[in-house]
LUMKOLRO-607330 format. One record per residue (C-alpha): residue in three letters; residue number from 1; x, y, z; chain. Coordinates in Angstrom, 1 decimal, padded with zeros to 4 digits. Example, Ala and Ser with C-alpha at 12.3 -4.5 7.8 and 13.67 -1.06 7.14 Angstrom:
<nodes>
<ALA 1 <012.3 -004.5 007.8> A>,
<SER 2 <013.7 -001.1 007.1> A>,
</nodes>
This chain:
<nodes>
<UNK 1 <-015.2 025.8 -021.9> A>,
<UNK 2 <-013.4 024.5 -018.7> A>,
<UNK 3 <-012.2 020.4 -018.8> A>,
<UNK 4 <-015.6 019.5 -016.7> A>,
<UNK 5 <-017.7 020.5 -019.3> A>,
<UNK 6 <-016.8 018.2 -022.1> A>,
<UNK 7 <-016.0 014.6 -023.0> A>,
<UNK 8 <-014.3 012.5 -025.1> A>,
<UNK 9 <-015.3 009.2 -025.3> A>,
<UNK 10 <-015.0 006.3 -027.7> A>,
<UNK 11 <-013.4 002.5 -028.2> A>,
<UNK 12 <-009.8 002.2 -029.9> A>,
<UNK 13 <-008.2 -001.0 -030.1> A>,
<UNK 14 <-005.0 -000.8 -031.7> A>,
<UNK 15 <-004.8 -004.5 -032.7> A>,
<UNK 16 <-004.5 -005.3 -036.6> A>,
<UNK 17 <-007.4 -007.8 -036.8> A>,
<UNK 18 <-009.7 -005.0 -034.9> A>,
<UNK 19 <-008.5 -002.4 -037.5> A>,
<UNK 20 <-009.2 -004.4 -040.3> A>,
<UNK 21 <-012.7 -005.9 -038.7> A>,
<UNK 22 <-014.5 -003.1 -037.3> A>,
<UNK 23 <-015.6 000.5 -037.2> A>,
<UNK 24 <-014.3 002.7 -034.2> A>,
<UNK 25 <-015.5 006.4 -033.2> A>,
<UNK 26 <-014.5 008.4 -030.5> A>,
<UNK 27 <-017.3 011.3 -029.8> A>,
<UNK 28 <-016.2 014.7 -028.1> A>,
<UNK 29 <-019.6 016.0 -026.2> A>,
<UNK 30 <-019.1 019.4 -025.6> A>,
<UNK 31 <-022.2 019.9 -023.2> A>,
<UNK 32 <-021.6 020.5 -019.0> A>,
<UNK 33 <-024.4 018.0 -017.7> A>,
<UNK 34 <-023.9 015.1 -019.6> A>,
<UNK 35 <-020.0 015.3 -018.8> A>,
<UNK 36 <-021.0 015.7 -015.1> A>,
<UNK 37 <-023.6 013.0 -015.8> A>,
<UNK 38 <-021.0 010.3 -017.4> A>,
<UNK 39 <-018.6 011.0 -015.0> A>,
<UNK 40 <-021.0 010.4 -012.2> A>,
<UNK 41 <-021.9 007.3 -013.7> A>,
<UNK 42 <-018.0 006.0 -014.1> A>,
<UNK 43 <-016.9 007.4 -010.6> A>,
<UNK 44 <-019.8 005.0 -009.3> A>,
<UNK 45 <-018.7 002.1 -010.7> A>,
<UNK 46 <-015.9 002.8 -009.0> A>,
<UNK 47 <-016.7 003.3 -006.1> A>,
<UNK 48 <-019.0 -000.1 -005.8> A>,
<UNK 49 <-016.1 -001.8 -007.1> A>,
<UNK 50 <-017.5 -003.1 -010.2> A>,
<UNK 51 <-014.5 -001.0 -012.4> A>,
<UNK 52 <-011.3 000.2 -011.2> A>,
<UNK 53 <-009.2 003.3 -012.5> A>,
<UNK 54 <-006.4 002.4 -014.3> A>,
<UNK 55 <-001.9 004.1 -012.8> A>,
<UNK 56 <-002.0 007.4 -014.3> A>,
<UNK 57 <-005.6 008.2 -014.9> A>,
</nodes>
């Protein structure tokens, strides 16, 4: 499979309270059009303005 054909997605927060409080998952979607799909979505948010990439990414 080539990097554009799979995702990894998910919430981590690294903070002690978070850890102890709640229930994280990260998912890894190995399918071609929903990674294309997501994307899509995220790189519009972006480029309305409503979400910004963070140095590095």
């Amino acid at each position: 499979m080539t990097p554009d054909s799979c995702i990894r997605f998910g919430n981590t927060s690294r903070q002690e309270a978070a850890q102890r409080r709640n229930v994280e998952a990260g998912v890894l979607v190995r399918d071609r059009a929903f990674a294309r799909a997501l994307q899509g979505q995220f790189d519009a948010l972006v480029e309305h303005g409503l979400v910004r990439r963070l140095p590095g990414s």
